[in-house]
RODO-2510 file (C-alpha; in nm, 4 decimals, decimal comma):
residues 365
     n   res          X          Y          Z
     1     x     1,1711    -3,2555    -0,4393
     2     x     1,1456    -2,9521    -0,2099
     3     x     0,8707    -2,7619    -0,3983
     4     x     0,9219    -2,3971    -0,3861
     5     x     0,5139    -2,3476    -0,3413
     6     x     0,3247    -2,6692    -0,3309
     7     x    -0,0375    -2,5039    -0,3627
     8     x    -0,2093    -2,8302    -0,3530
     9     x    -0,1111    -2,9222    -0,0496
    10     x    -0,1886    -2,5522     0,1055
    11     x    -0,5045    -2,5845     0,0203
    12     x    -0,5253    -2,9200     0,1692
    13     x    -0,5039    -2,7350     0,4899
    14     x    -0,8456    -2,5816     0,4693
    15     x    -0,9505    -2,7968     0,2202
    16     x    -1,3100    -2,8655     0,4000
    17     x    -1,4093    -2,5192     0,4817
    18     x    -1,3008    -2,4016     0,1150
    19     x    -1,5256    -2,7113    -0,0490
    20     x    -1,7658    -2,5798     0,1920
    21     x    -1,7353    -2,2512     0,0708
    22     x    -1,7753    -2,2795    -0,2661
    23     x    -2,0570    -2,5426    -0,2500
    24     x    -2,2708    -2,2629    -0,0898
    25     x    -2,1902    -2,0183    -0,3510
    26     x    -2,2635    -2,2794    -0,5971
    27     x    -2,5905    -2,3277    -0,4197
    28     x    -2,7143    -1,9737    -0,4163
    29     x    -2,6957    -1,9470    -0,7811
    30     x    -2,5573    -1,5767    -0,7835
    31     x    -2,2229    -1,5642    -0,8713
    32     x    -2,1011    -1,2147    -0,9242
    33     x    -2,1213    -0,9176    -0,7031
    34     x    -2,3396    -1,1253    -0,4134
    35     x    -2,2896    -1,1755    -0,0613
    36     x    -1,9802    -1,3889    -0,0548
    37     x    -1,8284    -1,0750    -0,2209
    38     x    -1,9794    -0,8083     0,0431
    39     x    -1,8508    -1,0740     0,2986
    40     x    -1,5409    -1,0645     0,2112
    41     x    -1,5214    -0,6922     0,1519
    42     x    -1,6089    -0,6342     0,4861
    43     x    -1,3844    -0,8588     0,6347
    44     x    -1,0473    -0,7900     0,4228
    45     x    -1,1416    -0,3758     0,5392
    46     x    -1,1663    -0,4718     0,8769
    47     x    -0,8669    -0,6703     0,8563
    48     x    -0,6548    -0,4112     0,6639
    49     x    -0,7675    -0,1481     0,9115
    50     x    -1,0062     0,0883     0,6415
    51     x    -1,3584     0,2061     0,5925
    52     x    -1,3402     0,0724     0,2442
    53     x    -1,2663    -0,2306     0,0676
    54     x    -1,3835    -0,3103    -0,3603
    55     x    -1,2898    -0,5898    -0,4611
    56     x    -1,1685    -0,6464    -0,8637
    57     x    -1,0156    -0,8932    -1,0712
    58     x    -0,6735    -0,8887    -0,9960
    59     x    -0,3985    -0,7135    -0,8611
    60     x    -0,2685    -0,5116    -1,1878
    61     x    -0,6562    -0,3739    -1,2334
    62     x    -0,6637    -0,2761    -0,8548
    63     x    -0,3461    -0,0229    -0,9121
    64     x    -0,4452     0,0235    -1,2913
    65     x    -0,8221     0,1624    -1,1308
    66     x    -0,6935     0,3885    -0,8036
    67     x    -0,4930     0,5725    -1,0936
    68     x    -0,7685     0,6101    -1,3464
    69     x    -1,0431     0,6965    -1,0182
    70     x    -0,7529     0,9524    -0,9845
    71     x    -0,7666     1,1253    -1,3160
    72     x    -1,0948     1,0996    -1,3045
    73     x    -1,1594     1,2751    -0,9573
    74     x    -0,9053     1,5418    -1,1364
    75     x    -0,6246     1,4956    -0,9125
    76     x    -0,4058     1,3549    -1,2082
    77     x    -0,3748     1,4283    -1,5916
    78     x    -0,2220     1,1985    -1,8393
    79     x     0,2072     1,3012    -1,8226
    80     x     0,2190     1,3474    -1,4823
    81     x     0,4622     1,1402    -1,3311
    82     x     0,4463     0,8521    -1,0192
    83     x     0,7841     0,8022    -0,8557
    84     x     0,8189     0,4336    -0,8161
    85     x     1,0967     0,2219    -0,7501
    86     x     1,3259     0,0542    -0,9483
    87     x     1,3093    -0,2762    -0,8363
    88     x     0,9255    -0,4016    -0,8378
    89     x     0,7714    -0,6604    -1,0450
    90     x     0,6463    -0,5039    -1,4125
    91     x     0,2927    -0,4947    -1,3306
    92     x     0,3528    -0,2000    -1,0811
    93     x     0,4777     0,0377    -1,3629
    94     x     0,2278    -0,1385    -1,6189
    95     x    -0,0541     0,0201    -1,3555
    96     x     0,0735     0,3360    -1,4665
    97     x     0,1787     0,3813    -1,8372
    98     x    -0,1746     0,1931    -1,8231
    99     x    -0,3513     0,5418    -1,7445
   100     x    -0,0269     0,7347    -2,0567
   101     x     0,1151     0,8330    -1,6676
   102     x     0,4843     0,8508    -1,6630
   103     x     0,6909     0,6478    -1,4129
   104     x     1,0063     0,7944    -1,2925
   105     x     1,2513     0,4912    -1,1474
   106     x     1,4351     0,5433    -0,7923
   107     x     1,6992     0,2947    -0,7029
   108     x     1,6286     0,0991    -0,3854
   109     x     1,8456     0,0196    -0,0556
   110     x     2,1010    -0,3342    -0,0924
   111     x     2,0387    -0,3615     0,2137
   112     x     1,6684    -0,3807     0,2153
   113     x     1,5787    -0,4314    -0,1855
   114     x     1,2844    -0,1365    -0,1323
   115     x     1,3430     0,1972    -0,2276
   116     x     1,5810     0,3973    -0,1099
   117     x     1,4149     0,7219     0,0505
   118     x     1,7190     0,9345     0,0323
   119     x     1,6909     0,9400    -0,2862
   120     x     1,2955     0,9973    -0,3807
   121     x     1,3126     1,4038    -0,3522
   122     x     1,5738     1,4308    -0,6496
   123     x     1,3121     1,2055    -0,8565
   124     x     1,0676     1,4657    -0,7839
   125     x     0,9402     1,7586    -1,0364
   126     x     0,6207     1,9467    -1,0779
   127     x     0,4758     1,7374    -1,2797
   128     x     0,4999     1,4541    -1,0095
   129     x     0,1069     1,3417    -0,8621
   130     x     0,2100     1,0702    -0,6129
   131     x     0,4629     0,8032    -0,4766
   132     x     0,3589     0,3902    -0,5390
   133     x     0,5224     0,2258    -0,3276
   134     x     0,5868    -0,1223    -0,3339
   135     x     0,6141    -0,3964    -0,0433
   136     x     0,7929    -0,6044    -0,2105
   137     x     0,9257    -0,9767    -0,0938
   138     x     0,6324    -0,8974     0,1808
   139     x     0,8369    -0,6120     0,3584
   140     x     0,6623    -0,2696     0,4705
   141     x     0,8616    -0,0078     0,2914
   142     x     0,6843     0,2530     0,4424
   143     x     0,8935     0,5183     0,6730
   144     x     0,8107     0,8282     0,8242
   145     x     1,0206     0,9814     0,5843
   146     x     0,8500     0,8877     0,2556
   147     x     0,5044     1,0103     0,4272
   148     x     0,7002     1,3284     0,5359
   149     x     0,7926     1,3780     0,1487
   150     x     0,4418     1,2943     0,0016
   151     x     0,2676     1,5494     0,2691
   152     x     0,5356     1,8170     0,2095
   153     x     0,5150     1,7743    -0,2075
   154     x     0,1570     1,7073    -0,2043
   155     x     0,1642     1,4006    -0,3209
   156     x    -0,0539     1,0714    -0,3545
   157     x     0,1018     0,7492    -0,1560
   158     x    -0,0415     0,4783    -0,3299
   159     x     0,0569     0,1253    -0,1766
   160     x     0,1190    -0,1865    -0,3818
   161     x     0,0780    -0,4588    -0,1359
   162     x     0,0232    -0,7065    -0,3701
   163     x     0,3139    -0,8980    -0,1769
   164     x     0,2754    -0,7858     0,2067
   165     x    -0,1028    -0,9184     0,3265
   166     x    -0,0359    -0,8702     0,7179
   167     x     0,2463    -0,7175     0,7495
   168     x     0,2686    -0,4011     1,0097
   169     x     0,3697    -0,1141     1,0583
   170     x     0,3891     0,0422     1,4228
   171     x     0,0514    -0,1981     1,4502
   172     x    -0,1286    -0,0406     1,1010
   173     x    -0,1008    -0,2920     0,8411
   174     x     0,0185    -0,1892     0,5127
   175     x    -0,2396    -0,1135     0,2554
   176     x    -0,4042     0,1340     0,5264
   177     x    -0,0530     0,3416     0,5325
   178     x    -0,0987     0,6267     0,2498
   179     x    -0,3954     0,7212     0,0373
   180     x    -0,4921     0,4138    -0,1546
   181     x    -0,3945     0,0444    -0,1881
   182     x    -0,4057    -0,2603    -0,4274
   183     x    -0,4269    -0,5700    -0,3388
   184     x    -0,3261    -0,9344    -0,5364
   185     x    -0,4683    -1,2271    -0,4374
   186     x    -0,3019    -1,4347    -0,7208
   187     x    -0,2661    -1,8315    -0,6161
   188     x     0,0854    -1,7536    -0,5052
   189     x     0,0415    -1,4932    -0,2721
   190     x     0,0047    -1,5681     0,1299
   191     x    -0,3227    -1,4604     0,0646
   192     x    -0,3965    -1,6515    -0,2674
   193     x    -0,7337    -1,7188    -0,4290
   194     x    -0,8012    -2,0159    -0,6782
   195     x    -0,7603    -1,8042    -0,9459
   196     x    -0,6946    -1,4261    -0,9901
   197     x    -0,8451    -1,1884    -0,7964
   198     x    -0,7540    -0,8334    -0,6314
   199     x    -0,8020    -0,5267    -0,4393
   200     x    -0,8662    -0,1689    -0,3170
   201     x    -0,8568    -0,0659     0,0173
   202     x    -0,8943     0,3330     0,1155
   203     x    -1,0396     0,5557     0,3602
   204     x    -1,2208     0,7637     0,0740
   205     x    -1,5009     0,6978     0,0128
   206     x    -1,4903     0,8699    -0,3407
   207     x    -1,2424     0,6974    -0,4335
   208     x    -1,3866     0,3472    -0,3315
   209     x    -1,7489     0,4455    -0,5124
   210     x    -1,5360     0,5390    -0,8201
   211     x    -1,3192     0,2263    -0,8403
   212     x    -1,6289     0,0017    -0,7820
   213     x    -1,8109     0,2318    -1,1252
   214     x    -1,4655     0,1625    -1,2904
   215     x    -1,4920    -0,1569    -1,2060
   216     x    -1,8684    -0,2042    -1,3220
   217     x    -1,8402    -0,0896    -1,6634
   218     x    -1,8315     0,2483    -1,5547
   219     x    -2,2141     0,2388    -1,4197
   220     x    -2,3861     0,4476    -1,1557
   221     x    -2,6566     0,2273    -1,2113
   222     x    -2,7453    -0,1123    -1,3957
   223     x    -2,7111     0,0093    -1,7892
   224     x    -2,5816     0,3666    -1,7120
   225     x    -2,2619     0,4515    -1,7611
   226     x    -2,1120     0,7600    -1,5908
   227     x    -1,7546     0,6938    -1,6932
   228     x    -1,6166     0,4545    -1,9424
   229     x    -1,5231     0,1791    -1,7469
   230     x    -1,3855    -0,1619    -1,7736
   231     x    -1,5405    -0,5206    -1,6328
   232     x    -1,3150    -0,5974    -1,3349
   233     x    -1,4909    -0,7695    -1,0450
   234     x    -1,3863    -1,0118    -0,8200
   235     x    -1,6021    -1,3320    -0,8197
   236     x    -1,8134    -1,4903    -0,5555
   237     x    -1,6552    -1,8192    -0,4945
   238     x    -1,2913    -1,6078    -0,4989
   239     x    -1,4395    -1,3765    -0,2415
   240     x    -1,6285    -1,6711    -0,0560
   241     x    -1,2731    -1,9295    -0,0279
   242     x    -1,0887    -1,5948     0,0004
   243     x    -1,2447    -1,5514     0,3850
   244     x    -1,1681    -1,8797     0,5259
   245     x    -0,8127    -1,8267     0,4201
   246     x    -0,8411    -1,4837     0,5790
   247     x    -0,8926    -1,6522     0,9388
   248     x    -0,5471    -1,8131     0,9328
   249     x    -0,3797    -1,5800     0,7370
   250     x    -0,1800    -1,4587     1,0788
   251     x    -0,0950    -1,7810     1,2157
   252     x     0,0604    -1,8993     0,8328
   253     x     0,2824    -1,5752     0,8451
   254     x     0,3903    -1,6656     1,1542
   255     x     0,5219    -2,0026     1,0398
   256     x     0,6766    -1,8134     0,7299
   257     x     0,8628    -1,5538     1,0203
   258     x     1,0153    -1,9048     1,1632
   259     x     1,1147    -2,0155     0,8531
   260     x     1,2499    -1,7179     0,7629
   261     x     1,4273    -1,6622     1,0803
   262     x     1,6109    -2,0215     1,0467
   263     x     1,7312    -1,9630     0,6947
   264     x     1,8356    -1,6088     0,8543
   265     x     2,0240    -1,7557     1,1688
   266     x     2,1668    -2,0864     0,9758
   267     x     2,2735    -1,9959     0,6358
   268     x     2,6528    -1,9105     0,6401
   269     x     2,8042    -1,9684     0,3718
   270     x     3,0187    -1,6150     0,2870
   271     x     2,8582    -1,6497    -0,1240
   272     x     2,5134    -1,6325    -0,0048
   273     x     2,3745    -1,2532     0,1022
   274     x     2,0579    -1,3017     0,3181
   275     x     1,8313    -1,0756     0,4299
   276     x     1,8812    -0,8789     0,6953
   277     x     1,7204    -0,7862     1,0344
   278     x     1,6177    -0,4545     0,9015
   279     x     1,3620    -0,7198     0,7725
   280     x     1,2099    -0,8278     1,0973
   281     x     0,8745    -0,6592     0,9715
   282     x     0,8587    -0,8925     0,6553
   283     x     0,5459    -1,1518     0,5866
   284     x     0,8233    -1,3359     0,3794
   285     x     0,5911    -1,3724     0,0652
   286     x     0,9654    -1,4408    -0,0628
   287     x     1,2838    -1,5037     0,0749
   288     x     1,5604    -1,3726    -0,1014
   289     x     1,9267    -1,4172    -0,1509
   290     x     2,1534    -1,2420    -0,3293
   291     x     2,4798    -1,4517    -0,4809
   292     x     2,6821    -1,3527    -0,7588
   293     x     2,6885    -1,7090    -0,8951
   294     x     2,2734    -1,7206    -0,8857
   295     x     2,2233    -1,9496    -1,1875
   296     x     2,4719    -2,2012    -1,0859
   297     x     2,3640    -2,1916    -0,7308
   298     x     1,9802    -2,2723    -0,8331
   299     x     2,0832    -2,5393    -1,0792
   300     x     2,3196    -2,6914    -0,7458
   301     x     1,9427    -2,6834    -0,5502
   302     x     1,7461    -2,8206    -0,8216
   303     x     1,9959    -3,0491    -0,8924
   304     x     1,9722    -3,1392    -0,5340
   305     x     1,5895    -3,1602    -0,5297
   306     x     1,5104    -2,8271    -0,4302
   307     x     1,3091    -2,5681    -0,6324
   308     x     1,4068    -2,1937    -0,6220
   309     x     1,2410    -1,8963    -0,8474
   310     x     1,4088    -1,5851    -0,9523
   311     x     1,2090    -1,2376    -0,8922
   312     x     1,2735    -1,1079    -1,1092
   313     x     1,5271    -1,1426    -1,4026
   314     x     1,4763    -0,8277    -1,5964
   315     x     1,4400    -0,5106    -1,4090
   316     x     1,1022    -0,2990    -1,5417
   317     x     1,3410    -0,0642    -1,7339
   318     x     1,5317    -0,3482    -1,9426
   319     x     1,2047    -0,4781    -2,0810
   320     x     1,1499    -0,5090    -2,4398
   321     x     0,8134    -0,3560    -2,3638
   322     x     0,9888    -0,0108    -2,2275
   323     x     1,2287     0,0348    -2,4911
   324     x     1,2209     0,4115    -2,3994
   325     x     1,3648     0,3198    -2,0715
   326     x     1,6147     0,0357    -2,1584
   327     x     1,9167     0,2873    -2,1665
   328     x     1,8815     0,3892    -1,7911
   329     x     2,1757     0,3092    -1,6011
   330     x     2,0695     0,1756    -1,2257
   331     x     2,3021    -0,0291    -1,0899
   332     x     2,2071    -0,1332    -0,7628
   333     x     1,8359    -0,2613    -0,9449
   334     x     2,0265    -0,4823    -1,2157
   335     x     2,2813    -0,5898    -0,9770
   336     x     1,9366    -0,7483    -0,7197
   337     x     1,8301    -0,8528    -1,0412
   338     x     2,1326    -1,0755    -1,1653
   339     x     2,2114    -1,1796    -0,8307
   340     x     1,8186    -1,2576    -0,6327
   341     x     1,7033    -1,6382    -0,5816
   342     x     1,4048    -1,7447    -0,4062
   343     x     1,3930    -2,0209    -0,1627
   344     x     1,1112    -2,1740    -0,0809
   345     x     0,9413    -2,0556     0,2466
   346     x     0,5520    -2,0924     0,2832
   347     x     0,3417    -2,2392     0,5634
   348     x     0,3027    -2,5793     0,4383
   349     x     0,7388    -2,6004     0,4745
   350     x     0,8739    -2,8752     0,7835
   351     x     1,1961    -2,7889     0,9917
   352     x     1,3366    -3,0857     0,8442
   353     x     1,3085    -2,9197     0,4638
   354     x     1,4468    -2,5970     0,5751
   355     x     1,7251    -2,7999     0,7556
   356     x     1,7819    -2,9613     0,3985
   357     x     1,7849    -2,6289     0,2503
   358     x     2,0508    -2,4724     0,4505
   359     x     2,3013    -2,7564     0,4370
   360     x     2,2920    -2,7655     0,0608
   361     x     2,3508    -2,3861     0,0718
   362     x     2,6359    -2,3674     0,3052
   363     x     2,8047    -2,6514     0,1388
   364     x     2,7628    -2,4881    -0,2218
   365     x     3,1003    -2,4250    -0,3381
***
């Protein structure tokens, strides 16, 4: 079998330095909020290309704080409205019904899968605060356009690179592109913790002191609570494994790019959309295709000993959860959504799988 993401075995790969990692954490006897977390901090900022980095517990509560740290520093009222797109994984519009904002949908590009910029200034009213704007698959969606739009409206750019650790932009990496940035370092991710963890990167330092509060239970200091907050910290031996992985973090992208490029060059079969070269700037956290015969084509490849996911099968708007929302007609987000598979692509994958992965694709009839 041709795993989709064998994490055992990517860990393997720095499985000495991780053990080493965590043994001194274990060690030190502090566990939250120590040195392994400043460490990292420090390190992710520098990496990201910002003066501030606060770590928290995942990647939902790192968007779910910048927009509460928002309301709080008055910039945002509950109703006011984030334009986000369409076609993003739920916990990007969770982030903001989260904090009783209200997200307003905007189709993306089929050529692309991230959101269409022609089409953002329509979606905006006066009661709209800021754009999030989601990397998603591990592609920058960021264009001088969309920061044209946000300066002219006044609006927030709020990144969710939960998907896109690395990737550039004219040589910034995304998460240092607009105002604020939230970061998911979920097991999965090219960046991927042993567990959940997440977070913030920004140039304002405001923000970053209120996000860390947030964070903290709200405190300015130990047992005094400015603001009511919530516990979501990121934990020492996440933060400690979490920079060794950050040292080769480059180098596995750049296996994922020749990966990706193969699949790109090789896979011909007239069924099968791939992505295109408008694409070039992608991480490839995922790799996907687009056929109109998706569920029989991923039970051909498991069939055939090779494991695909689907991201994502319900659009954000068709979920039980937003019933309010299940009546909007977008067409181009349901059509990525009954038509995306994910092959496998990750920097533990040999030539000779992604040779096995093309044939059964261009021979799927």
């Amino acid at each position: 079998m041709i795993e989709y993401l064998p994490l055992k075995q990517i860990t393997a790969m720095h499985a000495d330095e991780i053990h080493e990692a965590i043994g001194g954490v274990v060690d030190s006897g502090w566990y939250l909020r120590g040195e392994a977390t400043k460490k990292f901090e420090a390190d992710y900022a520098q990496y990201i290309g910002t003066d501030h980095c606060v770590g928290v517990a995942n990647g939902l509560d790192a968007l779910t704080l910048i927009l509460r740290a928002y309301i709080e520093m008055g910039l945002m009222q509950e109703g006011d409205e984030v334009v986000v797109p369409a076609n993003t994984f739920i916990a990007t519009v969770l982030a903001i019904t989260e904090n009783k904002l209200t997200p307003v949908f905007v189709e993306p590009w089929v050529s692309t899968l991230e959101i269409n910029e022609t089409l953002i200034e329509e979606a905006i009213t006066p009661r709209t605060r800021a754009l999030m704007l989601v990397h998603l698959y591990g592609r920058c969606a960021y264009t001088p356009g969309i920061a044209d739009l946000c300066e002219c409206y006044h609006l927030l750019l709020i990144e969710d690179n939960a998907q896109a650790h690395g990737c550039l932009y004219e040589g910034r990496r995304t998460g240092s592109l607009g105002h604020a940035a939230g970061h998911s370092f979920y097991p999965g991710k090219n960046l991927g913790a042993l567990g959940d963890a997440g977070a913030v990167t920004t140039n304002d330092p405001e923000l970053a002191a209120l996000v860390r509060s947030l964070g903290n239970y709200g405190f300015s200091e130990k047992y005094v609570s400015n603001h009511k907050g919530r516990n979501s910290r990121i934990d020492e031996i996440q933060a400690a494994m979490l920079s060794v992985k950050l040292k080769y973090l480059d180098a596995e992208n750049a296996h994922r790019k020749r990966i990706a490029q193969y699949f790109i060059e090789n896979i011909n079969n007239p069924e099968i959309r791939v992505p295109n070269d408008l694409m070039a700037d992608c991480v490839w956290h995922i790799f996907p295709i687009l056929c109109k015969r998706r569920d029989q084509l991923q039970q051909y490849l498991n069939e055939h000993g090779v494991q695909t996911l689907i991201h994502y099968p319900i659009p954000p708007h068709q979920q039980q959860c937003y019933k309010q929302w299940n009546s909007l007609s977008l067409p181009v987000t349901e059509h990525i959504h009954q038509c995306e598979l994910s092959l496998p692509c990750h920097q533990a994958m040999t030539d000779e799988e992604a040779s096995v992965v093309v044939g059964l694709l261009n021979q799927f009839k």
